[in-house]
C-alpha positions, -999 to +999 in steps of 0.1 A: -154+262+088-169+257+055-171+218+049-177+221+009-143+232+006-130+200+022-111+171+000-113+138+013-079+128+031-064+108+004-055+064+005-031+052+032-012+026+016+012+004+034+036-018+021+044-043+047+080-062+043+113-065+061+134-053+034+138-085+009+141-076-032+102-082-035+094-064-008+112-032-022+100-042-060+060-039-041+070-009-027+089+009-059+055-003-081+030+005-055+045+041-058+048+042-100+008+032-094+000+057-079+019+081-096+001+070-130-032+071-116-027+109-101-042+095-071-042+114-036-022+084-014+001+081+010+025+054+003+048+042+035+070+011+042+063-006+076+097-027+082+090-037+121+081-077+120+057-064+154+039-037+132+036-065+104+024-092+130-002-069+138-020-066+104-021-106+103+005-111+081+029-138+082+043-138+052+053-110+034+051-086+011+021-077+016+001-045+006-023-027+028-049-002+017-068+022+045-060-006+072-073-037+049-048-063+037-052-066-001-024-090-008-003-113+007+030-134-002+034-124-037+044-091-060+012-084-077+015-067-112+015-031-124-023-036-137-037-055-101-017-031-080-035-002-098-071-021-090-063-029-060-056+005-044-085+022-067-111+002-057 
């Protein structure tokens, strides 16, 4: 297997929320972020309060990029969700 034809796997991004209106507006603007950067990410919603306990989160949303919390408690902008998941 030739390694130089190999892209590096994308950003796991995790929005972490049990469904509330900021939680989804994270979620909706975590994706249009992506989507305007033409970054390589996988954007998923964890819902389970367990899955969320286990990040260290108590109050949500909360945004998680490759397994680091970046934010907690609040809906970040556009602009600081962009920096955020490109840094």
């Amino acid at each position: 297997m030739e390694l130089d034809n190999l892209k590096p796997a994308g950003k796991d991004i995790k929005v972490l929320g049990t469904g509330c209106t900021k939680c989804k507006n994270l979620e909706k603007q975590t994706k249009q972020a992506v989507e305007e950067l033409g970054m390589d990410a996988t954007v998923s919603k964890v819902e389970d309060i367990v899955e969320i306990m286990k990040f260290g989160v108590m109050t949500t949303p909360a945004l998680v990029v490759d397994g680091t919390v970046v934010v907690k408690g609040k809906v970040p902008s556009l602009n600081e969700i962009k920096t955020l998941i490109n840094q």
